[in-house]
N, C-alpha and C positions, 0 to 999 in steps of 0.2 A: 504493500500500500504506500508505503514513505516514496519507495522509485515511481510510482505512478504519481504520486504529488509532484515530485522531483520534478520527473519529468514534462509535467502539464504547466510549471511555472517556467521550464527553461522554453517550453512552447509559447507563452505569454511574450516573453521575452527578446526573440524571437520575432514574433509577430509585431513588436513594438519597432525594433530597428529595420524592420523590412519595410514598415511602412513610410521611418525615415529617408530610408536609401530610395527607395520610388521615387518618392516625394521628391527627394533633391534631383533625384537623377531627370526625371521630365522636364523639370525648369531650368534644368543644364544643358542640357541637349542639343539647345538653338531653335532655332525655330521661329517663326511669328504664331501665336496661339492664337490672333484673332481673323487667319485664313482659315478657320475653321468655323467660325461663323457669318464673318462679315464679306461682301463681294470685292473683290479687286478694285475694283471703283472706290472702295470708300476712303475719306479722308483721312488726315492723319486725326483728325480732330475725333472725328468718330472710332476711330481705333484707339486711342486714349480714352474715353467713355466708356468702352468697351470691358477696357481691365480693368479701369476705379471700379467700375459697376463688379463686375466679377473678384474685388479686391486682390488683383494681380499687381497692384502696385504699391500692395504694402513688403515689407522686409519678409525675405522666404520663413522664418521662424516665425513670425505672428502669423504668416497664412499659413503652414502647419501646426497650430496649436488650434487656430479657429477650426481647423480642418479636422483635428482631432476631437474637439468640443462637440460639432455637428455629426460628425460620425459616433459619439457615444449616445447621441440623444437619436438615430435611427435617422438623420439627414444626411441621404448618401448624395443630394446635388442635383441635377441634370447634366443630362451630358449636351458640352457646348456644339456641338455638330449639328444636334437635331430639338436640342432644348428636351429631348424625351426624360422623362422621371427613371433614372437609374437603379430606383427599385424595382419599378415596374419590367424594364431592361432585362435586371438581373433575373426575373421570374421564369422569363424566356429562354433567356440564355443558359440559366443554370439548369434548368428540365433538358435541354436538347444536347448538352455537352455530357449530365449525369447518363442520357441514353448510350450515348455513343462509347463513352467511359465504361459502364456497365457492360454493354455488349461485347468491350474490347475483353474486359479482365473474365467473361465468362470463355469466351475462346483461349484467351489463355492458359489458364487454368482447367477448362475443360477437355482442351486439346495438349497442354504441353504434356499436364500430368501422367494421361493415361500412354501418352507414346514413352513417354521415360521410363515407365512400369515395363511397358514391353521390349525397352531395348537394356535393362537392367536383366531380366528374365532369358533374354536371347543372346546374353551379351556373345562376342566373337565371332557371331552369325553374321549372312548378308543384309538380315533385316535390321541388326543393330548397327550396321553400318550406312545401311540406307536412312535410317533416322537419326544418326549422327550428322550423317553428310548435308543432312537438311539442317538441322538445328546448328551447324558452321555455314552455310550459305543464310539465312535467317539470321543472321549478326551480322555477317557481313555486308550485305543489301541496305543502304542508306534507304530510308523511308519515305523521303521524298521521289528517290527513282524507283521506286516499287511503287509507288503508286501514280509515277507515270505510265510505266508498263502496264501495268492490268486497266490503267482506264486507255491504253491504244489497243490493250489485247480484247476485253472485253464491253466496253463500250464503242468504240469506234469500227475494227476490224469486226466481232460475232454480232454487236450488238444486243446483247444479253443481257447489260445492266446499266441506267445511268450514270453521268460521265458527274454530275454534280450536282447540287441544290438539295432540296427536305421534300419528301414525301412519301411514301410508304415504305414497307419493309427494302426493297430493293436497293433504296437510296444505301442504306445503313450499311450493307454487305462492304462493299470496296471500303469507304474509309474505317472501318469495324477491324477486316483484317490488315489492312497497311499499319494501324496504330498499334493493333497484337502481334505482330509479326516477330519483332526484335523479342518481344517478351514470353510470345511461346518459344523461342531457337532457346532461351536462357533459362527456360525451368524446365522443356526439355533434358537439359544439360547436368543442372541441376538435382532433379529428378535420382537419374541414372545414376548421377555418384553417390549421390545417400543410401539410398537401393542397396546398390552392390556392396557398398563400405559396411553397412547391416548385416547384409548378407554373409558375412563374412567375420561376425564376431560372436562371442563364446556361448553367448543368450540362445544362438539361432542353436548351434550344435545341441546347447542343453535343450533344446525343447524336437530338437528330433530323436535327442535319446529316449524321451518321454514318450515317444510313439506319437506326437502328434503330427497332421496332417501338414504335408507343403503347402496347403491353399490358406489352412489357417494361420499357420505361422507368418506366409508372404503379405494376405489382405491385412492381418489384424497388427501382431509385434513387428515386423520390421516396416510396414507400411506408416504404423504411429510413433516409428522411431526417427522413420524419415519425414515425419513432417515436420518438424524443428526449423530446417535449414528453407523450407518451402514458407511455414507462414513469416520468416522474416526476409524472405523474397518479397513475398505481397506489398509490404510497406514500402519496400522500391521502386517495386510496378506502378504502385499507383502516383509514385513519383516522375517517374516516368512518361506512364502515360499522360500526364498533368505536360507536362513539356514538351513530348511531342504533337499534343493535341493542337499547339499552335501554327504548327505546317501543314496538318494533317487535313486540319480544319479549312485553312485557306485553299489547300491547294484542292478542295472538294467543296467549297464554298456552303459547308454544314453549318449553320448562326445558332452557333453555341461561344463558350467565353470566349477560346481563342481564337476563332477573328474577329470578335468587338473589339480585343485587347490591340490585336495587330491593327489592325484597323483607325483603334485610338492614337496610337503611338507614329503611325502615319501623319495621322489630323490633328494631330497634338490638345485631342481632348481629355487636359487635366483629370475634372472629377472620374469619368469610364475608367483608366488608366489604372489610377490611384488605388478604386475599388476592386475593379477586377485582376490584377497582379496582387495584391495581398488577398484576396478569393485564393487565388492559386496557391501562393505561399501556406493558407490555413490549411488547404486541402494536403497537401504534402507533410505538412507536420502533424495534420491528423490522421496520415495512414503511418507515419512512422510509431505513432503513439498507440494506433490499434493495435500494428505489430508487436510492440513492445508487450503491451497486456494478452494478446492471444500465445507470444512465445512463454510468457512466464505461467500462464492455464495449461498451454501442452504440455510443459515439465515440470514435472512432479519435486525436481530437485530445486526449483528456482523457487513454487509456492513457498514451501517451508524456508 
């Protein structure tokens, strides 16, 4: 219990200078923040108006504390681009990124797990080299160019599935797997060494002297011994896919966080920015913190 307090203050913590370094970092950057609302036409005069009004022109430390102030009280701003309600935004944005995110870590995990089971099982075989060979090609493959390929292979060349945008199951396939990709080749990976490294210690022996079964001994004790190294994969995964979601996103034009974020950062709209890059940061520190609690539940040595 004290390493989970620990840990959820060092998360606080965390969250607080992330939202610092944002914060500084967009107002560093360069930029004119007020081509993101106002037309090329407009004055210098109305462009000074602009950011009194928006208090862009107070010292960057009082607008990050005001900043801080309004975001404790649930005032996440509008965003300067469209004037739209950034909670309202975020209601959108976070449903269609949590799909895609979702979709991604169930392929993951639904797909890395059980090919590592079977290439632990078959190790030395052409099968466990064939799922080797995959899960080193699957890391190797930047994500960006795998998801150029399969949208020339299968939406352009078969036409089988569209090339981009939201709407039914279909859309979700292409960026679903481009985003699990790297993350099923690496619990694949993973998988297979826990496996066999079990497989191979004094527990399994004593429980075949015992006359128990291979099926039981494989699903039950070496399966729940290799889940250790797996659920403190998960809290990287979804670190991951947090990061990659922003190429992934774009380059499949899916209106989830990250392309409002890319998108912000383009238009140099502050409040979006602000909010949705510490969104991401919470998300990341709250799968590492799952991780954390679900490693110390699966072993028995760590509760006590």
């Amino acid at each position: 219990m004290n390493a989970i307090i620990k840990t959820t203050m060092l998360m606080l913590v965390l969250l607080l200078a992330s939202s610092l370094a944002v914060f500084a970092a967009i107002r560093l950057s360069g930029g004119d923040v007020t081509a993101a609302r106002l037309p090329a036409s407009a004055s210098t005069e109305d462009r000074d108006l602009f950011r009194s009004q928006m208090g862009l022109d107070q010292p960057i430390l009082q607008q990050y504390v005001t900043y801080l102030g309004d975001l404790l009280h649930g005032d996440l701003g509008n965003s300067l681009t469209n004037n739209a309600s950034i909670s309202a935004l975020a209601v959108e944005k976070i449903k269609n990124s949590a799909i895609l995110g979702g979709m991604s870590l169930l392929l993951v995990f639904g797909i890395g797990v059980p090919l590592g089971m079977v290439a632990s099982l078959k190790r030395n075989s052409w099968l466990d080299a064939g799922i080797t060979s995959f899960s080193v090609g699957g890391m190797a493959v930047p994500n960006f160019w795998l998801a150029l390929i399969l949208i020339h292979i299968f939406a352009t060349l078969l036409g089988w599935l569209p090339s981009a945008g939201q709407g039914g199951f279909k859309y979700l396939i292409l960026p679903a797997v481009v985003l699990a990709a790297e993350g099923i080749a690496l619990t694949v990976r993973m998988t297979r060494s826990a496996m066999i490294e079990n497989l191979n210690q004094d527990f399994v022996r004593t429980l075949r002297a015992a006359g128990l079964s291979e099926r039981r001994i494989y699903f039950k004790d070496v399966l729940r011994n290799s889940l250790l190294p797996i659920i403190s994969l998960a809290g990287l995964r979804i670190g991951q896919i947090v990061g990659y979601a922003l190429v992934v996103e774009t380059i499949f034009g899916w209106p989830g966080v990250g392309q409002v974020l890319v998108n912000g950062v383009l238009r140099r709209d502050y409040p979006g920015v602000q909010f949705f890059s510490l969104l991401l940061v919470f998300v990341v520190t709250m799968g590492n913190l799952v991780a954390s609690i679900g490693y110390t539940l699966a072993n028995p040595r760590l509760r006590k």
